[in-house]
C-alpha positions in Angstrom: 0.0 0.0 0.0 1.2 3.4 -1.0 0.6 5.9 1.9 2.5 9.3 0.5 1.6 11.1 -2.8 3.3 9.1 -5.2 2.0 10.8 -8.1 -0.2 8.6 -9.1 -3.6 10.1 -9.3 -5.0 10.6 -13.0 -4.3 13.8 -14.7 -8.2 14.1 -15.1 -10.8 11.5 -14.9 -10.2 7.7 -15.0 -7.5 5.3 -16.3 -9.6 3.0 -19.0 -8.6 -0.3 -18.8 -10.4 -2.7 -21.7 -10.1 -6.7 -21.2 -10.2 -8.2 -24.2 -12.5 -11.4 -24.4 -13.5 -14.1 -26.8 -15.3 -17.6 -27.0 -13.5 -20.0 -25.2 -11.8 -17.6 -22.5 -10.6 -19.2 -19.5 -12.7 -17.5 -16.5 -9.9 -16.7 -14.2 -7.7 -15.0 -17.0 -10.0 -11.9 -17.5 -11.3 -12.4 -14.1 -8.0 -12.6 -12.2 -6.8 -9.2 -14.0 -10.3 -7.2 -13.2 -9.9 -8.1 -9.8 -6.4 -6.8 -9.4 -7.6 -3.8 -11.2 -10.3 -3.0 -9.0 -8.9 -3.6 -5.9 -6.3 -0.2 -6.2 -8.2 2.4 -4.5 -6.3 6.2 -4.2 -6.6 7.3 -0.6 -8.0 10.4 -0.2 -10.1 10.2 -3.4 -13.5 10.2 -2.0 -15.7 8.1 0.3 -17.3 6.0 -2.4 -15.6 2.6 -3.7 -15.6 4.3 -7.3 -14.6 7.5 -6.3 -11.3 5.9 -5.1 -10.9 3.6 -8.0 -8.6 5.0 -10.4 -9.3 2.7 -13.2 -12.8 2.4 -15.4 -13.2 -1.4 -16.3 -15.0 -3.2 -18.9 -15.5 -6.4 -21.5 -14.5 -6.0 -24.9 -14.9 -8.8 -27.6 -15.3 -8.5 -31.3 -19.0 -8.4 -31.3 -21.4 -7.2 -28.3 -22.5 -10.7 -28.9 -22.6 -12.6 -25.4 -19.2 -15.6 -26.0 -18.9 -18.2 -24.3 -16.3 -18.8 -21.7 -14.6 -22.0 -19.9 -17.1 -24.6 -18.8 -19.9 -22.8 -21.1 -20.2 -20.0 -18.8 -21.8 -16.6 -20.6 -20.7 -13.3 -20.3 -21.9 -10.3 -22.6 -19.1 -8.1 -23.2 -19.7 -4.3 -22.1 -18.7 -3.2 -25.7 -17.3 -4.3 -29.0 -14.3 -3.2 -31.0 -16.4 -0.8 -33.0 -17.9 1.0 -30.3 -15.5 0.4 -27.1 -13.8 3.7 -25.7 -10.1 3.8 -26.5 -8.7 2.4 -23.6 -5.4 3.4 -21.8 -4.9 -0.3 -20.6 -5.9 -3.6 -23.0 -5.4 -6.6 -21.1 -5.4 -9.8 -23.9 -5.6 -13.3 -22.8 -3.2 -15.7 -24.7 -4.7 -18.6 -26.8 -5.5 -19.2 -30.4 -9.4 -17.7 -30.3 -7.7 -14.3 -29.3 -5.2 -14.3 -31.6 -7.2 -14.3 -34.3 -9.5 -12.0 -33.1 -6.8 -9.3 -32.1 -5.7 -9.9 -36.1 -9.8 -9.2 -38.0 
């Protein structure tokens, strides 16, 4: 935990951080990575849990379609590459599927 003013507040607004997911994603590779993500808080940055979150999270796959993750599990992504804000952060799981999707 970083106590002092390390400089590490945003500029203005939040950090975007996009996880990239496709059919066939292993649950605890996105999920492991929005955890961590959400759990830095900014002391001093407000009373709220989001007010102290530096980061905005969300799903991105190629479609807004919902895919299909490990054991059949589905997850609708909060955007799709056409529409998705430009993020700051893009966290890609490794495998085949997301290979060829980071390449269309």
């Amino acid at each position: 935990m970083i106590t002092e003013d390390a400089g590490l507040t945003p500029p203005s607004g939040k950090i975007n951080v996009a996880i990239l997911l496709a059919d066939g994603a292993t649950m605890i590779d996105f999920a492991g990575p929005w955890e961590v993500f959400q759990d830095v808080h900014i002391e001093g940055g407000g009373r709220t849990h989001d007010a102290r979150m530096p980061f905005r999270l969300y799903t991105v796959a190629e479609t807004s379609d919902p895919i299909r993750a490990s054991a059949g599990m589905r997850i609708v992504p909060d955007y799709s590459f056409e529409n998705a804000p430009q993020p700051n952060v893009l966290v890609i799981l490794l495998g085949r599927r997301f290979d060829r999707a980071m390449h269309r």
